[in-house]
C-alpha positions as CSV (number, residue, x, y, z in Angstrom):
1,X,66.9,38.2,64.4
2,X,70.3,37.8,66.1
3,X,69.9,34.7,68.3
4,X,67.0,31.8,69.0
5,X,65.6,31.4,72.6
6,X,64.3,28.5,74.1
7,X,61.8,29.3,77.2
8,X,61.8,26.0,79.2
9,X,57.7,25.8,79.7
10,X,58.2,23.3,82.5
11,X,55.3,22.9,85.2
12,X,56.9,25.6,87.2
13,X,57.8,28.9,86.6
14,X,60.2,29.5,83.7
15,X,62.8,31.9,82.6
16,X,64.1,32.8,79.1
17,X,67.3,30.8,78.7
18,X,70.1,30.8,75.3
19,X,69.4,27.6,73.3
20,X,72.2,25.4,75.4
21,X,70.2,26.3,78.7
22,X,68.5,22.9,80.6
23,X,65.3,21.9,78.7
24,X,62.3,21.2,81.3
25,X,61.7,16.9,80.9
26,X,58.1,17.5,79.6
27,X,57.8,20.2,77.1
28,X,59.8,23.3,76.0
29,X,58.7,26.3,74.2
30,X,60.1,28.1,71.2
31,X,59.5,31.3,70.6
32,X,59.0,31.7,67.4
33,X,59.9,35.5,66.6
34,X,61.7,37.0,69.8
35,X,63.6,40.3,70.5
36,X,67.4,41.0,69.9
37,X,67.7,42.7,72.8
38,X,69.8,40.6,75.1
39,X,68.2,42.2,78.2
40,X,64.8,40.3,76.6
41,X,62.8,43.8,78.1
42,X,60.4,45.3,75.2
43,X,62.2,46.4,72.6
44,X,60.3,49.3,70.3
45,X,62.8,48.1,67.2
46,X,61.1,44.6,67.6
47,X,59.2,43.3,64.9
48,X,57.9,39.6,64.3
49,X,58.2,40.8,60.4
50,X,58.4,43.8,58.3
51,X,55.9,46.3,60.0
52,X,54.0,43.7,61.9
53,X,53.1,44.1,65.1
54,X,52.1,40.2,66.3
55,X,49.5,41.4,68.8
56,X,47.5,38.3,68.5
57,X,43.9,38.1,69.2
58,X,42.6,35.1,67.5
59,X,43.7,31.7,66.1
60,X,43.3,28.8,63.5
61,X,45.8,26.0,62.5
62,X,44.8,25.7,58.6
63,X,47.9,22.9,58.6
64,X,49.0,21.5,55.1
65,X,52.4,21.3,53.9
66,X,52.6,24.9,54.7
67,X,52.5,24.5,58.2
68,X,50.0,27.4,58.1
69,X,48.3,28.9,61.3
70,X,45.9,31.6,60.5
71,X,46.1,35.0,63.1
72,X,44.2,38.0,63.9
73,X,45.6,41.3,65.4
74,X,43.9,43.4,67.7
75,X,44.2,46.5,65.5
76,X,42.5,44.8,62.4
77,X,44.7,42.3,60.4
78,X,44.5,38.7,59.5
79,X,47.8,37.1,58.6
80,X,48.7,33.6,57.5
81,X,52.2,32.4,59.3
82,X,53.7,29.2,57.4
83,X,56.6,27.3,58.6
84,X,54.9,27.5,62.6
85,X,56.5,24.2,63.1
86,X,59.8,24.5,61.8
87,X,63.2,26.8,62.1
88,X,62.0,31.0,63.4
89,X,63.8,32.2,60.8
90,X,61.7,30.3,58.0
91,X,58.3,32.0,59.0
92,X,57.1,33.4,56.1
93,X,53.9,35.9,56.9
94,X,51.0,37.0,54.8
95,X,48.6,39.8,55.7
96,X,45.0,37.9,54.1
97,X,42.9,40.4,55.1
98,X,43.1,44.2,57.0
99,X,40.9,47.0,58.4
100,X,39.0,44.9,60.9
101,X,37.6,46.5,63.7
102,X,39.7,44.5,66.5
103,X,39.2,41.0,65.7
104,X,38.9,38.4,68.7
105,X,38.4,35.4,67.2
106,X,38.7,32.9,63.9
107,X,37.0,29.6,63.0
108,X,36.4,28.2,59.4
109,X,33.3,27.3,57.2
110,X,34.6,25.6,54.1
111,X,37.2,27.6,52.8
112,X,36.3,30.5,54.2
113,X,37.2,32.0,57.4
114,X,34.9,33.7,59.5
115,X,35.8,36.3,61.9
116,X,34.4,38.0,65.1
117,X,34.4,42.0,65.0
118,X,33.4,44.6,67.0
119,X,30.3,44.9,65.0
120,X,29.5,41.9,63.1
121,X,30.8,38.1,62.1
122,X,32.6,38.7,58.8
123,X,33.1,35.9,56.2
124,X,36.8,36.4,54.2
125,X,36.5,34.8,51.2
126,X,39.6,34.4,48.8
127,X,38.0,33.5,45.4
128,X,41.4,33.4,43.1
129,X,43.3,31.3,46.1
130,X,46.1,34.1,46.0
131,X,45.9,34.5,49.9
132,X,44.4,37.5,49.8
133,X,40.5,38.0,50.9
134,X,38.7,39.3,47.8
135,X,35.5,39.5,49.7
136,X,34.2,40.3,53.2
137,X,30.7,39.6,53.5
138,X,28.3,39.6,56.9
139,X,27.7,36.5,58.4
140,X,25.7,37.5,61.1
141,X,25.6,41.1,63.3
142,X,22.5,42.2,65.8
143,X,24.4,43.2,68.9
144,X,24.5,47.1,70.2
145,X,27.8,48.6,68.5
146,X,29.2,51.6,70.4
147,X,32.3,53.7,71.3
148,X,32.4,52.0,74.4
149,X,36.3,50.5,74.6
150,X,35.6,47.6,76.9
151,X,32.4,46.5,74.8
152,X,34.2,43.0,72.8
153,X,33.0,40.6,70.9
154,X,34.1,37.0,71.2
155,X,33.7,33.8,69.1
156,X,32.6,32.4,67.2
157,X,33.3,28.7,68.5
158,X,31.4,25.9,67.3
159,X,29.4,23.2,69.7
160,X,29.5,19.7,68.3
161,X,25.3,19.8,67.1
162,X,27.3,22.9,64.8
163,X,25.8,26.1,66.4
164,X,28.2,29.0,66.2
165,X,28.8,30.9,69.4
166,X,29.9,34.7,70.0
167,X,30.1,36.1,73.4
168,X,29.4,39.7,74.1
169,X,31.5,41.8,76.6
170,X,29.5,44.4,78.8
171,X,30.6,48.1,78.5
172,X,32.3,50.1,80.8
173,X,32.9,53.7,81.5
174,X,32.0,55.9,78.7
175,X,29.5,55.4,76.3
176,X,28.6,51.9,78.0
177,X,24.7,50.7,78.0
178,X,24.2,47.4,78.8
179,X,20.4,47.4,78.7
180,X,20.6,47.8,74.9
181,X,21.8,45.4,72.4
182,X,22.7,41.8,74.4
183,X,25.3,43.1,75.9
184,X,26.5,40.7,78.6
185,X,24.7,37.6,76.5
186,X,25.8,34.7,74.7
187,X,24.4,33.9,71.5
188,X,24.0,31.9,68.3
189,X,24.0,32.5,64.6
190,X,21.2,31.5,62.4
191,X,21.4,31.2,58.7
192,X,19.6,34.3,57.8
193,X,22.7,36.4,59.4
194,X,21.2,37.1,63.2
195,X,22.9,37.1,66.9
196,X,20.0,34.8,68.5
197,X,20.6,35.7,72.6
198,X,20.4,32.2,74.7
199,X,22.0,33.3,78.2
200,X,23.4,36.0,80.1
201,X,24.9,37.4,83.1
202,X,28.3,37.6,81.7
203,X,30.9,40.1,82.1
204,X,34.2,40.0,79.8
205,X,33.4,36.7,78.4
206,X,36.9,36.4,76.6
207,X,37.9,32.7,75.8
208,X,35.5,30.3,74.1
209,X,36.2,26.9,73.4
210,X,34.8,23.0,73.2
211,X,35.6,19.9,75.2
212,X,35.6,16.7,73.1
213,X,31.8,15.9,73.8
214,X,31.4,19.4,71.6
215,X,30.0,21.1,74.7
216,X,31.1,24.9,75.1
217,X,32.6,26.8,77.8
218,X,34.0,30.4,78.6
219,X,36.0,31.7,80.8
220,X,34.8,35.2,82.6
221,X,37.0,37.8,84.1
222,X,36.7,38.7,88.2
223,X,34.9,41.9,88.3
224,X,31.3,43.4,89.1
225,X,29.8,40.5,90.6
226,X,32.5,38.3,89.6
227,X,34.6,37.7,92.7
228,X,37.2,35.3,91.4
229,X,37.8,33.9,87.6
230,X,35.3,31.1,86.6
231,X,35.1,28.4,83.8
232,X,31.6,28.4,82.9
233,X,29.3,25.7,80.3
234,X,27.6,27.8,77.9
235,X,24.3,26.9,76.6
236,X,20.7,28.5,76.5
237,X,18.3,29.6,79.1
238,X,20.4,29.7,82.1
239,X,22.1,33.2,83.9
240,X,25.4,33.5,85.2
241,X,25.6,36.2,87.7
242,X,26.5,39.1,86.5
243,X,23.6,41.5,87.0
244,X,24.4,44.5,84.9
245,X,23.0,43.5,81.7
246,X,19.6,42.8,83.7
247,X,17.6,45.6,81.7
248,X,17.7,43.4,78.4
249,X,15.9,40.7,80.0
250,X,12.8,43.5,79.0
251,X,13.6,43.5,75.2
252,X,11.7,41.9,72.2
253,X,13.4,38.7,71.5
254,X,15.0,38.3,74.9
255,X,14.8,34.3,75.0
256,X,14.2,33.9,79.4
257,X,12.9,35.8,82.1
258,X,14.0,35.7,85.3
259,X,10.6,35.9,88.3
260,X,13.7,37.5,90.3
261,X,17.5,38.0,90.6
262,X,19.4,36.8,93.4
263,X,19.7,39.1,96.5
264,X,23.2,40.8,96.7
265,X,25.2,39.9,99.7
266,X,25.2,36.8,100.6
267,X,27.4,34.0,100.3
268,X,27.4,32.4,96.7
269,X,26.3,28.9,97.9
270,X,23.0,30.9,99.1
271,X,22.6,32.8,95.9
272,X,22.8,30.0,93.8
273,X,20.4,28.1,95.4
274,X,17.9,31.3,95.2
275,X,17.4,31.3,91.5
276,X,16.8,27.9,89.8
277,X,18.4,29.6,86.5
278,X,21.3,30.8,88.6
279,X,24.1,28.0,87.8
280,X,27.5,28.4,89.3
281,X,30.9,27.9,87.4
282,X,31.5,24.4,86.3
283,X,35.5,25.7,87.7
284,X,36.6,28.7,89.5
285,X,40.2,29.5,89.7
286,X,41.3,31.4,92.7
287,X,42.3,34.8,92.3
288,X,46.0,34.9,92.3
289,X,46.6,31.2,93.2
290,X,45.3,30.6,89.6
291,X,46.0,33.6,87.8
292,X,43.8,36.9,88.1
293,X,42.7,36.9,84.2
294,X,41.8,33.7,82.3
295,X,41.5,33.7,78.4
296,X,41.2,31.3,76.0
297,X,40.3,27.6,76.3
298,X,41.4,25.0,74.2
299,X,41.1,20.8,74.8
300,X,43.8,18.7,74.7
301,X,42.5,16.6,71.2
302,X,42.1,12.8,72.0
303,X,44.4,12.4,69.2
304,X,47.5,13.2,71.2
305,X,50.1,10.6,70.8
306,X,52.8,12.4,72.8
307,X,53.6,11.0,76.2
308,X,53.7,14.6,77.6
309,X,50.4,15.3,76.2
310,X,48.3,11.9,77.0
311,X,47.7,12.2,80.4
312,X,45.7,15.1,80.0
313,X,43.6,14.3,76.3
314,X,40.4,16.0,77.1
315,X,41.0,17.7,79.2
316,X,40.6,21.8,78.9
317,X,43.8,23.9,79.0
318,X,43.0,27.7,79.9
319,X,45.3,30.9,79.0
320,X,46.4,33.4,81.9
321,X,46.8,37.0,80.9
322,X,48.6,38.9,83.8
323,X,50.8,36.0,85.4
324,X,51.7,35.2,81.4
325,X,50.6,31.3,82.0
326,X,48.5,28.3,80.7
327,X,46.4,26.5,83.4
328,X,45.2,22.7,82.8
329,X,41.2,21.7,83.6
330,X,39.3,18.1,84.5
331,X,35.5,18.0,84.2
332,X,33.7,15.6,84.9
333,X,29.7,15.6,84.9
334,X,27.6,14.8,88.1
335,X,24.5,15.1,88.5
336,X,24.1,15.8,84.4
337,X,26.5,19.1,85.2
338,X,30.0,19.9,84.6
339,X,32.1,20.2,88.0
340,X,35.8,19.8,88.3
341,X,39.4,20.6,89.3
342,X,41.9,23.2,88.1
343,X,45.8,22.5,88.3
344,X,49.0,24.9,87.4
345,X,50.5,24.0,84.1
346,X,52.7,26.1,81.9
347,X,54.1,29.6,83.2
348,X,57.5,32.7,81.9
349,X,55.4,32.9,79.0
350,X,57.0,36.3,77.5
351,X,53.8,37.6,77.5
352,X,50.3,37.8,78.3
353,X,48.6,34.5,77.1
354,X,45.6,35.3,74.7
355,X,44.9,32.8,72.5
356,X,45.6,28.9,72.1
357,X,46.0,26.2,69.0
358,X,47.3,22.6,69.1
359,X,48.7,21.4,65.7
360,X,49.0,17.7,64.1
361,X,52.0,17.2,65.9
362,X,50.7,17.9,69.0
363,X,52.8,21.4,69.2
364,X,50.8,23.7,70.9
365,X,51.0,27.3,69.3
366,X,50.4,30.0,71.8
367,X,49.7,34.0,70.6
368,X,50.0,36.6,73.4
369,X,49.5,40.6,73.4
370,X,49.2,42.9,76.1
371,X,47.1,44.6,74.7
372,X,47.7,48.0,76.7
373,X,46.9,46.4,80.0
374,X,50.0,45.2,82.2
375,X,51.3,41.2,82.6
376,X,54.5,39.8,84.5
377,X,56.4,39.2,80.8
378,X,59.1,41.0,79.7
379,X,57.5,41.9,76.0
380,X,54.2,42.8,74.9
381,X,53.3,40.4,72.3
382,X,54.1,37.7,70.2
383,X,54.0,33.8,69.2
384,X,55.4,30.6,71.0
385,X,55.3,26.9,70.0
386,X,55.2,24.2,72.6
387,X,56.8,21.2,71.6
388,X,56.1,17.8,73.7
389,X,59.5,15.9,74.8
390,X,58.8,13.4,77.6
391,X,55.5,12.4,80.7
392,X,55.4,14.9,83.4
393,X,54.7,13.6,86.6
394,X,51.3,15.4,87.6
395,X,48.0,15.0,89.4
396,X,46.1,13.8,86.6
397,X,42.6,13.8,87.8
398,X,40.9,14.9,90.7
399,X,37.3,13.2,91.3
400,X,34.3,13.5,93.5
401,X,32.9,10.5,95.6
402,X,30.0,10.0,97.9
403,X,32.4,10.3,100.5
404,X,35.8,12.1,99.6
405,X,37.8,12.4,96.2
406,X,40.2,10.2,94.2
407,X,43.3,11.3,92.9
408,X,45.2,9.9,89.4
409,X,49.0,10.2,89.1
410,X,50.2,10.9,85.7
411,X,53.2,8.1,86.9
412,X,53.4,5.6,89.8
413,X,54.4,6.6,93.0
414,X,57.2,5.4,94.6
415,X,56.4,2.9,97.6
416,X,57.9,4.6,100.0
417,X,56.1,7.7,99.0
418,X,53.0,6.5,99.9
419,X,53.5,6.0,103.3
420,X,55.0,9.9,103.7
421,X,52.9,11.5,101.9
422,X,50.9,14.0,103.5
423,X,47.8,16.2,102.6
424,X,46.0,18.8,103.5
425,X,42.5,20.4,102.5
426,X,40.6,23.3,103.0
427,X,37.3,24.5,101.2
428,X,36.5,28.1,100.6
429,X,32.9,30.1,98.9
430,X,32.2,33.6,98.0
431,X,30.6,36.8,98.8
432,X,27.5,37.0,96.0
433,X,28.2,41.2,95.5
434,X,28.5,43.9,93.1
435,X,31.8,44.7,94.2
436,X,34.7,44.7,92.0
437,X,36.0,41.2,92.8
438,X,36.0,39.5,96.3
439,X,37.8,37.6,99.0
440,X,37.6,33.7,99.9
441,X,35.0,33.3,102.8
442,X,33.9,31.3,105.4
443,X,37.0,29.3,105.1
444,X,37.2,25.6,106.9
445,X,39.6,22.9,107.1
446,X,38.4,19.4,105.6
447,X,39.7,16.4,107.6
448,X,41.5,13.8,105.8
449,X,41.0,9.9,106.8
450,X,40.8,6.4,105.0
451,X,43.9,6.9,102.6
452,X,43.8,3.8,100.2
453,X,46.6,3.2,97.3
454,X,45.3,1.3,94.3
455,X,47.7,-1.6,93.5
456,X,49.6,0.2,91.0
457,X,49.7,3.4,93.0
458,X,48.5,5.6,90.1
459,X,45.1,6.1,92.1
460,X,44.7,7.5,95.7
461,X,41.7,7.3,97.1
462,X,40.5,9.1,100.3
463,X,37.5,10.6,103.3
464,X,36.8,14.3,102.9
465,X,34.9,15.1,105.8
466,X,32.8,18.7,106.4
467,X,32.7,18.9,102.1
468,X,30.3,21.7,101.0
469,X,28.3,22.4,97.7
470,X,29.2,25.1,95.9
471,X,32.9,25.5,97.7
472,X,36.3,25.4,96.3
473,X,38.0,22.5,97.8
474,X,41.9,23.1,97.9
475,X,44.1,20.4,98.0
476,X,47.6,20.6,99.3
477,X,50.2,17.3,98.9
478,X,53.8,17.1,100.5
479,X,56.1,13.8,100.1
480,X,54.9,12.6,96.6
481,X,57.6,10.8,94.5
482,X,57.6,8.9,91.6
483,X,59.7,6.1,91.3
484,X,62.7,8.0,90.0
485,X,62.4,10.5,92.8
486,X,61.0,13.4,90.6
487,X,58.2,15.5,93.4
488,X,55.0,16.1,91.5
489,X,55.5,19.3,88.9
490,X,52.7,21.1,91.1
491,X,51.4,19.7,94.4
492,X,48.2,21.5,94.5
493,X,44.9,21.6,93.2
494,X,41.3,23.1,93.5
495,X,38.1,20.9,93.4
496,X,34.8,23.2,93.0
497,X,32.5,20.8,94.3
498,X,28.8,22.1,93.1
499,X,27.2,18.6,93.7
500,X,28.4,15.7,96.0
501,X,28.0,12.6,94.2
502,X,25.1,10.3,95.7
């Protein structure tokens, strides 16, 4: 490796800079192995180690005085990378296990690590402690298996009773049947090695992960009766839209019945409302306003003790695969169900963001691959580290009231920013359809009124009039400065408001 890189992962998007370039205030990124070329476009003499291509699939930070975070490869390997937090040219890299039939996700039981497959959840076990698996063992399988390429398995991602979840992508084109084998379905593992199906409706269920309360969500992929990206609480007995996996509902063991589907056609609000098992996305995020391809989720711990980080512990951050970005996510529960706002975070990954991993010193370790599919980065996979430096100046929260929303500031605003500032609101739904994706509709503006500051003008409270359930409610905020002068890192944000507080 010739030269190191910093990317400056500000709160706007970034470019690859030499090592003397600016540094955003908040956080910058390292990348960790990068390519010589000085053009940074893919180089095919690139190689994050000897023969090693880093397309990176899954994640786990084992830690220790190794520094170690555990990876899997879409094309069958699991490596151990020590030295993640230190100097590139220290990574040392170990391949623990190989021959895995595209791996898309790690999690660890004791010493072991388990790992999602295309056909089953292995368990690697190293017996001698030489870093090399000497076993893998089942852990659980029961899902249809074919030749299908789109047909993934996810997981598995632990809820905080300690259930094990694996999501199951549907098929498409040849050799797909989703009315076979839980395809489309979210399950859990029991102990005697079975997928136990709990919901469905899914499409390309691709990131799994748990807020602090050890709740699970996923993020789904616009498609087939997907018409923009949503965040979605996974648990059992509940259906989430997507109706091609609808002939499983008939099988022995399926765990729900449905007395009927919602009709196609109609606006989502409507469709929702149809089905009482029908629950909408505790988040969407626009189609190209938030990314067109979400991926993996991972919380900010509560442990954070970075300034950068704080604001946000808790909260949900959310990989972007084509615009090579992280997105951040606030839930909050009303009404005994996850609702909440998505923000721009973190973009110029180089790029497409897959999978995510905070480590003890609150670096955030980020593995990307293309994975034959196209992004905006200039390379087609690899590893960066995040590294927190000082408090971004953000819309921290965005919250529902009976009558409008409150807004928390990361930092005071200035004085005299509070009497310029100006905002603006407009709330959008969707067309419930088996279309490929679909536009915003029936879009309204939402009158502003009743703007009130709390004393230390971290809070803004205001009237949203003409609110809808079920919408998207998307803020827009001009004249915002802190007391230095710095404009909020991004002025924007969309509220998907499923129940009005009471």
């Amino acid at each position: 490796m010739s030269r190191i890189f910093l990317i400056v992962a500000g709160f706007c998007s970034l470019s690859l800079l030499v090592a003397t370039g600016d540094e955003h205030p908040a956080f910058t990124s390292l990348d960790l192995k990068v390519a010589s070329s000085p053009a940074h476009s893919r180089d095919e003499n690139w190689k994050p180690g000897d023969d090693i291509a880093l397309e990176i699939s899954g994640m786990l930070y084992l830690g220790g005085e190794k520094q170690r975070l555990a990876v899997c490869t879409r094309k069958g390997d699991v490596l151990f990378i020590d030295g993640v937090l230190g100097k590139p040219e220290d990574l040392q890299f170990t391949t623990f296990a190989s021959g895995l039939h595209e791996p898309l996700g790690l999690a660890k039981e004791g010493d072991d690590l388990l790992v999602t497959q295309r056909a089953e959840v292995t368990r690697l076990r190293d017996r001698n402690g030489d870093d090399i698996a000497d076993s893998y063992l089942t852990e659980a399988s029961g899902w249809n298996v074919s030749g299908n390429y789109h047909a993934y398995a996810y997981g598995p991602e632990r809820d905080g009773s300690g259930n094990l979840w694996v999501t199951l992508n549907l098929g498409m084109g040849d050799f797909a049947d989703n009315s076979i084998g839980w395809r489309g379905w979210g399950g859990t593992l029991d102990k005697q090695g079975n997928f136990l199906p709990q919901s469905f409706g899914m499409r390309s269920p691709c990131g799994l992960g748990s807020n602090t309360a050890g709740d699970v969500f996923f993020t789904d992929q616009q498609g087939t009766w997907i018409p923009a990206t949503p965040i979605h609480h996974l648990r059992p007995g509940v259906f989430y839209g997507n109706q091609e996996s609808k002939g499983t509902l008939t099988l022995t063991g399926a765990p729900m019945q449905l007395e009927q589907l919602p009709k196609p056609n109609q606006p989502y609000p409507q469709a929702v409302d149809s089905v009482k098992e029908f629950v909408p996305p505790a988040v969407w995020l626009p189609y190209n306003k938030m990314g067109r391809s979400a991926t993996d989720i991972e919380v900010v711990p509560d442990s954070v003790k970075s300034d950068a980080w704080a604001p946000f512990a808790g909260q949900l951050l959310v990989g972007e695969f084509t615009n090579c970005a992280i997105n951040r996510v606030f839930l909050e529960k009303v009404g005994g169900e996850y609702q909440g706002a998505c923000f721009p975070f973190l973009s110029g990954f180089p790029a497409a963001v897959v999978r995510m991993r905070f480590a003890e010193n609150d670096s955030l370790l980020v593995g990307m691959t293309n994975r034959g599919w196209t992004s905006l980065g200039n390379r087609s996979y690899g590893l960066v580290r995040v590294d927190p430096k000082a408090k971004p100046f953000s819309i921290r929260e965005m919250r529902a009231t009976p009558t409008g929303f409150t807004l928390l500031f990361s930092k005071p605003v200035s004085g005299v920013a509070t009497e310029k500032a100006v905002l603006k609101m407009e709330r959008f739904t969707y067309q419930y359809s088996s279309r490929y994706g679909g536009d915003e509709i029936d879009t309204q503006k939402v009158p502003l009124s009743d703007f009130s500051w709390s004393d230390d003008r971290t809070e803004l409270s205001f009237v949203a009039a003409n609110r809808g359930e079920h919408y998207v409610h998307a803020l827009q905020i001009s004249g915002i400065t802190d007391n230095e002068g710095s404009e909020l890192d991004h002025p924007v944000a969309y509220y998907t408001l499923s129940r009005i507080p009471r």
